[in-house]
C-alpha positions in Angstrom: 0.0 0.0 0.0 2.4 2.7 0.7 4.8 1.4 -2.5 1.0 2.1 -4.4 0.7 5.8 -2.2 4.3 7.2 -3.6 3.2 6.2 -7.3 0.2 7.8 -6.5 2.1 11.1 -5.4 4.4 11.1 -8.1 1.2 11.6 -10.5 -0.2 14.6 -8.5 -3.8 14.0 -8.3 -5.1 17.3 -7.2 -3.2 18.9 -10.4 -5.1 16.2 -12.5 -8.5 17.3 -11.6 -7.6 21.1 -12.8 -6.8 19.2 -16.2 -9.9 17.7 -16.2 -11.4 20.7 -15.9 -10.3 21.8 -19.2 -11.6 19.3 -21.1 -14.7 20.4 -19.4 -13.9 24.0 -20.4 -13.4 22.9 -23.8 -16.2 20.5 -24.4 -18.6 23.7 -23.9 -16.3 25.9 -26.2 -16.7 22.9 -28.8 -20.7 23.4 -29.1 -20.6 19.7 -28.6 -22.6 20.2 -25.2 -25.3 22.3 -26.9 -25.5 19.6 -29.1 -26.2 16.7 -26.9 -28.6 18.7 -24.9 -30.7 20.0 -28.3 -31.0 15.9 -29.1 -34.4 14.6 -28.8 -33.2 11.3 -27.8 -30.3 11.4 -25.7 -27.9 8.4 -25.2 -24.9 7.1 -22.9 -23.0 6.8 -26.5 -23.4 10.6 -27.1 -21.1 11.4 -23.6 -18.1 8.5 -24.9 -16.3 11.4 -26.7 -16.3 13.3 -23.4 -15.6 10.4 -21.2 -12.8 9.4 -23.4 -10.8 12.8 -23.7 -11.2 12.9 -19.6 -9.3 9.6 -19.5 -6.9 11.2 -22.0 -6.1 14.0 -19.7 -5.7 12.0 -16.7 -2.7 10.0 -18.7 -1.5 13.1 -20.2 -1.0 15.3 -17.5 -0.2 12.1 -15.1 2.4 11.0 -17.4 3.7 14.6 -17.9 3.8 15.2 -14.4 5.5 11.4 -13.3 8.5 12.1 -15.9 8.9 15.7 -14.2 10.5 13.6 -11.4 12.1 11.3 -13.3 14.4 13.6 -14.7 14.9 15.7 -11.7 15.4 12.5 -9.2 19.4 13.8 -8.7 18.2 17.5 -8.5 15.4 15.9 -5.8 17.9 14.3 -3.4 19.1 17.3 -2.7 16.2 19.8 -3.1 12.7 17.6 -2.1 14.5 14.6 -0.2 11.4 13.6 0.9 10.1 13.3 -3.0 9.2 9.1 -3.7 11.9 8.9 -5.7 14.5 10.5 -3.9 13.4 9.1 -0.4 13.1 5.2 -1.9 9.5 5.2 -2.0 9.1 4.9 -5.5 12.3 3.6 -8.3 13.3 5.8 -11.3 12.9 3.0 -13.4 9.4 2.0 -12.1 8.3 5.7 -12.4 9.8 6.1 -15.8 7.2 2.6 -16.6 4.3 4.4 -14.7 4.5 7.7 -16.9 5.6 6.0 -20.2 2.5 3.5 -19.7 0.4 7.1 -18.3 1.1 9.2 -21.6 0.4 5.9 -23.6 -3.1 5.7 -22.6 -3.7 9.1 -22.4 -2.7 9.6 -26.4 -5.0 5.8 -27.1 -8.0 7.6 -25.3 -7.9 10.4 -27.7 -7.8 8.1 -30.4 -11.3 6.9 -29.4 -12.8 10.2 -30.2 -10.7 11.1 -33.6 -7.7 11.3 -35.0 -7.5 14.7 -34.6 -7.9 14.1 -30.6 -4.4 11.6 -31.0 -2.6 13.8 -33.0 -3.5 16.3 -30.2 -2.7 13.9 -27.3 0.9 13.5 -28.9 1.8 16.6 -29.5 0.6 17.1 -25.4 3.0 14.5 -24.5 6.0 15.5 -26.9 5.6 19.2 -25.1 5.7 17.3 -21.4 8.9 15.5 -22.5 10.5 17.9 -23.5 9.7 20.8 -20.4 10.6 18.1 -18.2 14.0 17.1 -20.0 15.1 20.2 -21.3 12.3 23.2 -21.4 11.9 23.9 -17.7 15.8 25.1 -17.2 15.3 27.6 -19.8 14.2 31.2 -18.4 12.0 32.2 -21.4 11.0 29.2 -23.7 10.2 27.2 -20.6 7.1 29.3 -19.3 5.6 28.9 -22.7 6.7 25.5 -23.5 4.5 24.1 -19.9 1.9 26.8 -21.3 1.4 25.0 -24.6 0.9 21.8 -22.6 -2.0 23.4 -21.1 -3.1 25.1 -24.2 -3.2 21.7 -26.0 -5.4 20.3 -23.2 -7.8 22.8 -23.7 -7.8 22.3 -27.8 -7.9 18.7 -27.0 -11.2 19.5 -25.0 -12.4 21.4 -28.1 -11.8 18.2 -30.3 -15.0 16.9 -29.1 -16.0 18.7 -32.5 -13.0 18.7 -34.7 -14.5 21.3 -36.9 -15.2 23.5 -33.7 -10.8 24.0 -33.5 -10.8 26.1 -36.5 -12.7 28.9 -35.1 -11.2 28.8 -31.7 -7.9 28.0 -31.4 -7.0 31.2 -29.9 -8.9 29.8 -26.4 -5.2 28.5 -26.2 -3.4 31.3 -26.1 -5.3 32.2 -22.0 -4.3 29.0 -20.6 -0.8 29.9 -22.4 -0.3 33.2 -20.6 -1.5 32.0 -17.4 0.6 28.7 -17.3 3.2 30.7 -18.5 2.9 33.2 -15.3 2.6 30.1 -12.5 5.8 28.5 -14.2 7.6 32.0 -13.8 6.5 32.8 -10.2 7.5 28.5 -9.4 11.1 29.1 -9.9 11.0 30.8 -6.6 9.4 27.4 -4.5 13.1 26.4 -3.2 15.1 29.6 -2.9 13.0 32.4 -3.3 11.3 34.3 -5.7 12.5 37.0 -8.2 11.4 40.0 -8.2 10.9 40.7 -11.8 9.8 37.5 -12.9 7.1 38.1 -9.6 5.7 41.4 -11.5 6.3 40.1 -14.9 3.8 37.2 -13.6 1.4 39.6 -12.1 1.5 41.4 -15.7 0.1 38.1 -17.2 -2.5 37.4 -14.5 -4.2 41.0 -16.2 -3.2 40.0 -19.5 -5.2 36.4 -18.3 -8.4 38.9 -17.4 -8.1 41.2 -20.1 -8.4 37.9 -22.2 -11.3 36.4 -20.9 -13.3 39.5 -20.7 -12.5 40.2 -24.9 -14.4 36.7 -25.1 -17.6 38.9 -25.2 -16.6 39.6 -28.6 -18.2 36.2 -29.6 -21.4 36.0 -30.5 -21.6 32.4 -28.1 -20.1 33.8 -25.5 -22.3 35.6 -22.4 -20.2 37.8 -20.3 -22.6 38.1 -17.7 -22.7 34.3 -16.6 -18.8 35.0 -16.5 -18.4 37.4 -14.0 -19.3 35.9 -11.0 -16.5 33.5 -11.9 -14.0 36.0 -13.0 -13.9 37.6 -9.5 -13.8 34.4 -7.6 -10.7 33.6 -9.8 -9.2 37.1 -8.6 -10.0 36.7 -5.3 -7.7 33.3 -5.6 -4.8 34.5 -7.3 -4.0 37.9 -6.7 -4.0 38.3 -2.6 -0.9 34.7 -2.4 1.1 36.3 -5.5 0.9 39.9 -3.8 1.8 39.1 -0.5 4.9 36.8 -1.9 6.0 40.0 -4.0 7.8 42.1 -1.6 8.7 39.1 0.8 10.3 36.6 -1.5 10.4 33.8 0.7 9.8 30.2 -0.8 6.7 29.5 1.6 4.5 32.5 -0.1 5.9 31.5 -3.5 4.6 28.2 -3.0 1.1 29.3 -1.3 1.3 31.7 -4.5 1.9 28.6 -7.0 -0.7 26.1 -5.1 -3.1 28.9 -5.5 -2.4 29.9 -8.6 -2.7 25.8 -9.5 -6.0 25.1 -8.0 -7.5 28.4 -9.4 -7.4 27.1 -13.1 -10.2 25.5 -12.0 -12.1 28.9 -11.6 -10.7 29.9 -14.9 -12.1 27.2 -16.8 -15.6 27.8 -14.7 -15.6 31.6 -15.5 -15.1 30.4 -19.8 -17.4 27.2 -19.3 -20.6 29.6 -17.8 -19.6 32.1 -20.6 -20.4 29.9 -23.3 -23.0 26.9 -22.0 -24.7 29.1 -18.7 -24.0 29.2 -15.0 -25.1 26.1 -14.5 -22.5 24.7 -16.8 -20.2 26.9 -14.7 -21.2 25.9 -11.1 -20.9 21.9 -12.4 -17.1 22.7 -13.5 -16.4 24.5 -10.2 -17.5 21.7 -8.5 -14.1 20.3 -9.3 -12.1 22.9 -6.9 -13.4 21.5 -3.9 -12.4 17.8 -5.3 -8.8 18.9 -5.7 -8.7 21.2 -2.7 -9.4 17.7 -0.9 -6.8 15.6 -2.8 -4.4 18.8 -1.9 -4.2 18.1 1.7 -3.1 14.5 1.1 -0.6 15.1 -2.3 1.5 17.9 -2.9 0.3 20.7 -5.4 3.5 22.1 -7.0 
């Protein structure tokens, strides 16, 4: 049982839920829910697609996140000793299996819906290999390389309706920008944040707002069922990340990462009641209480 526990950590489980969330997100954004509620007679077989890009994320994002230790298992023994790989919980070899096996299923799921869904699933994993091998050690590309796995996972969402990515692919680029500002402001988790890469993440958090407010600009999209939403999401992230600003100490910046994790939940709520109603929006936040709960029993980082 406790070999089973440290495999269990190494995936991250309360991260996992915030990707399912934008599959969720994206399944609205598609249409494809408007659809299956405007059918006169609705079947199980109409929610597969849905139910199989959920499975997809859980092996993408638990693969993505499994390999993340993998290659930093020397870093770790120094760093996060008490990491399973590191402490002996959990083999580098038998983790390296868990996320190879992980990504695997997550790219097959997708297959289920189309190939457009695999091709989207690969390119997911290729982006996770490569942050966690090379990307996340460079200042710049890195941010946007662990954005673009999160972008993807929202177009993979979207791939409910292939014909739906077309016209919104640029839903992408918020998730992008966002991810993009957590990876910057996690650099700071072990010895401190930077300054500058603290206010250039607080600069993408507006960019982030200014983004999904311009959303109005579609003709699908209903502000108004947003809002509520929107300032729940700033009520999450701004107070941790302004309070770690002037201090700089690695136990705001990781209050300031954990919240900034678990709050892409409220993100993908404030889009999802945008374009399929509140009630859409209220079933999608039911996820942050979910990984709130898993976050007391596996590290959010």
């Amino acid at each position: 049982m406790a070999v089973f526990s440290a495999y269990l950590r190494l995936m991250r489980p309360a991260n996992i839920v915030t990707a399912v969330a934008d599959i969720l997100l994206g399944y609205a954004a598609s249409g494809a829910l408007l659809s299956l509620l405007g059918s006169s007679n609705l079947a199980l077989g109409q929610l597969l697609p849905l139910g199989w890009l959920v499975l997809a994320t859980i092996g993408l994002y638990g693969g993505g996140v499994v390999f993340n230790d993998v290659f930093d298992a020397e870093l770790d023994r120094i760093e996060r000793p008490e990491r399973p790989i590191p402490s002996g919980q959990a083999s580098q070899q038998g983790a390296g299996l868990l996320g190879l096996l992980l990504l695997s299923g997550g790219v097959l799921a997708a297959w289920q819906v189309s190939g457009t869904s695999a091709l989207i699933a690969l390119a997911i994993a290729c982006l996770a290999l490569l942050y966690d091998w090379k990307g996340k050690h460079h200042p710049l590309l890195g941010p946007v390389n662990m954005g673009a796995c999160r972008g993807g996972n929202l177009l993979l969402g979207i791939s409910a309706l292939p014909a739906a990515l077309e016209n919104l692919w640029f839903l992408a680029l918020i998730p992008i920008v966002y991810i993009a500002a957590i990876t910057m402001v996690s650099r700071g988790e072990v010895n401190g944040g930077n300054r500058a890469a603290l206010k250039g993440a607080l600069l993408l958090y507006g960019l982030v707002f200014g983004g999904i407010i311009s959303l109005a600009l579609l003709p699908q999209f209903n502000l108004l069922y947003s809002l509520p939403f929107l300032l729940l999401f700033a009520y999450l992230i701004f107070p941790p990340l302004l309070r770690a600003l002037p201090a700089k100490e690695p136990g705001l910046i990781m209050k300031a990462v954990r919240a900034g994790i678990l709050a892409l939940i409220v993100m993908n709520a404030s889009m999802a009641a945008g374009f399929a109603g509140w009630q859409y929006g209220l079933l999608v936040l039911l996820l942050l209480p979910v990984s709130r709960f898993m976050a007391r029993s596996f590290a959010v980082t």
